[in-house]
C-alpha positions as CSV (number, residue, x, y, z in Angstrom):
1,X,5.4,-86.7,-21.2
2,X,4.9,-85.3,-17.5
3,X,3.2,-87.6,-15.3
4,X,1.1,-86.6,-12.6
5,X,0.3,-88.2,-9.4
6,X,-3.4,-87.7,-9.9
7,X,-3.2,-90.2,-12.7
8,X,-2.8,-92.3,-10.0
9,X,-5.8,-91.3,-8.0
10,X,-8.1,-94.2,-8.2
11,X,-5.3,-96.5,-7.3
12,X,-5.1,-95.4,-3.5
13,X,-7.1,-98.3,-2.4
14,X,-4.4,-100.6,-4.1
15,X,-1.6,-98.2,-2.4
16,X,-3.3,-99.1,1.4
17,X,-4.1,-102.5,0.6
18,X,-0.4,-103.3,-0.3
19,X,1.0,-101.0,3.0
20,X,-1.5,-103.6,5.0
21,X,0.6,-106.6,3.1
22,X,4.4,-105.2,3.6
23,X,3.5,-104.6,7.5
24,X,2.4,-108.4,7.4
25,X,5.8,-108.8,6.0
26,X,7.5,-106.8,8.3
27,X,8.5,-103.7,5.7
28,X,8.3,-100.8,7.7
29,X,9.8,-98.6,5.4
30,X,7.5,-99.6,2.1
31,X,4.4,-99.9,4.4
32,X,4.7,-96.3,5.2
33,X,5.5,-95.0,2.0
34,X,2.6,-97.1,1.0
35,X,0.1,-96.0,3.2
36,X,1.2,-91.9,2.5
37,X,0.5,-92.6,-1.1
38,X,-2.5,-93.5,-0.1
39,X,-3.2,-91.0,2.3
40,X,-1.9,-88.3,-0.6
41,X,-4.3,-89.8,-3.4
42,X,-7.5,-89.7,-0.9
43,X,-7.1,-87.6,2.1
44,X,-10.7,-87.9,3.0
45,X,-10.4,-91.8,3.6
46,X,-9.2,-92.7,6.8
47,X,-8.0,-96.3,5.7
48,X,-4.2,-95.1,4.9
49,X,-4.3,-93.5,8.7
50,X,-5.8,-97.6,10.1
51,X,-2.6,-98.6,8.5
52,X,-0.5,-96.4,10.2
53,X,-1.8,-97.6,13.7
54,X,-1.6,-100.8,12.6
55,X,2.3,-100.8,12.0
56,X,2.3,-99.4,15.4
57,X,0.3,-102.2,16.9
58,X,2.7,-104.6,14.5
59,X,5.7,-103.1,16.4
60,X,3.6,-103.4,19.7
61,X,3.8,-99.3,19.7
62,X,1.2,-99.4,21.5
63,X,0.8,-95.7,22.7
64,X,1.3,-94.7,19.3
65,X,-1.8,-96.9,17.5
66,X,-3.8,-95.8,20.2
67,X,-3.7,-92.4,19.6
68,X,-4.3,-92.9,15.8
69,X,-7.0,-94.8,16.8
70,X,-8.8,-92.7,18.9
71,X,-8.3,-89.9,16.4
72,X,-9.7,-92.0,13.7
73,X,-13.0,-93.2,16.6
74,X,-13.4,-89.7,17.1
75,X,-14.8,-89.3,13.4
76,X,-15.9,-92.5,12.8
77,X,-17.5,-93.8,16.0
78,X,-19.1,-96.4,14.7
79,X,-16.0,-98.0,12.8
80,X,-15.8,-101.4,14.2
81,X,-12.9,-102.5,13.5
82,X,-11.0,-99.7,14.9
83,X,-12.6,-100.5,17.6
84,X,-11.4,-103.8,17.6
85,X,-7.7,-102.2,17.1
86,X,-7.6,-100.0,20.1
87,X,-9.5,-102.3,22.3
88,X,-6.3,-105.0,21.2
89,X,-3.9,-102.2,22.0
90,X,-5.7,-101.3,25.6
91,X,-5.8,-105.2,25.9
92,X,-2.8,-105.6,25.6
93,X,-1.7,-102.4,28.6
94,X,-2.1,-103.9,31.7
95,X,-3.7,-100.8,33.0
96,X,-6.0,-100.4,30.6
97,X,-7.0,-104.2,30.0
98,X,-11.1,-103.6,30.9
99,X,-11.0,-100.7,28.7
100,X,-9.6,-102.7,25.9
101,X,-11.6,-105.7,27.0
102,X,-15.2,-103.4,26.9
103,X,-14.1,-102.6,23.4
104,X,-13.3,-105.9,22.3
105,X,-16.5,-107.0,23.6
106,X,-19.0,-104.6,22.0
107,X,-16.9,-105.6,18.3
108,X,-17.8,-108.9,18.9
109,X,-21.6,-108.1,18.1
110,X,-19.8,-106.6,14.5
111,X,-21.8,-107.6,11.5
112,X,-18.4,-108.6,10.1
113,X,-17.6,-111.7,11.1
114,X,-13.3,-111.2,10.5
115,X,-13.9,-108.5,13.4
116,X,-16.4,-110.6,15.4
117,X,-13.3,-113.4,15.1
118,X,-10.6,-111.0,16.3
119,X,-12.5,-109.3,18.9
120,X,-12.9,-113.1,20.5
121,X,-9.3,-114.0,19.8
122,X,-8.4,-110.9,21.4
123,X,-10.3,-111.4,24.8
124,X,-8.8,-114.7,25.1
125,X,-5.6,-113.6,24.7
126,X,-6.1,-111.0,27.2
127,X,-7.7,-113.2,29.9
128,X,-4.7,-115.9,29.3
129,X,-1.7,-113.2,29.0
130,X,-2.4,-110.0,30.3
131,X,-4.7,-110.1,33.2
132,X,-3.4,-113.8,34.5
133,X,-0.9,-113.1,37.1
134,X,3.0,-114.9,36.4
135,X,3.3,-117.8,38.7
136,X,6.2,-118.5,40.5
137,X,9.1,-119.6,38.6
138,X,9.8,-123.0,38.4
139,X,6.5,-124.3,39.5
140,X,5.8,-127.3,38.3
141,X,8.9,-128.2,37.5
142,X,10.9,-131.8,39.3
């Protein structure tokens, strides 16, 4: 009995899904093999490549998911929740935090409210972190 991986073909959602869960859990290595099974069983989604730049952004790679994210932006414009990706990565560049902080702004009008709820989490966390200047050491301190 030969199998064949097209037997498989209607599982690539359940490939990605599980690459999103092993990046959560900090395994690189099945993530990625995950998320090329997925990418080999539906090319023409672009779910598998979101994973990719999301164990970039996991390992703060931050170059790296931004160029799969603007890839991915480039033929889906209107994906908001790569939006909400890159404009975390950007955030999270201190040279690029407005960019990343116009992004996170537009996702927070998202009709999904997950994306509307990390888009806001996200702009706080760039006000507090990024764009806050360090104080001086010490201060504060008796």
């Amino acid at each position: 009995m030969t199998t064949s991986w097209k037997l498989f073909k209607e599982d690539w959602l359940l490939f990605t899904e599980s690459g999103f869960i092993a990046v959560n859990q900090a395994d690189e290595d099945a993530a990625v093999k995950l998320f090329k099974a997925g990418e080999l069983l539906n090319p023409e989604n672009f779910l598998p490549r979101i994973g990719f730049g999301y164990l970039h952004l996991h390992k703060l790679e931050l170059k790296q998911a931004v160029k799969i994210f603007e890839q991915i932006l480039e033929k889906e414009p209107h994906n908001d929740m790569v939006k909400a990706f890159l404009g975390l990565c950007l955030g999270m560049m201190p040279n690029m935090a407005d960019k990343g902080e116009k992004l996170l702004e537009q996702t927070t009008h998202s009709k999904d409210p997950e994306i509307q709820q990390l888009s806001k989490t996200a702009i706080d966390f760039v006000e507090k972190f990024i764009k806050k200047s360090p104080g001086p050491v010490g201060k504060g301190k008796s």
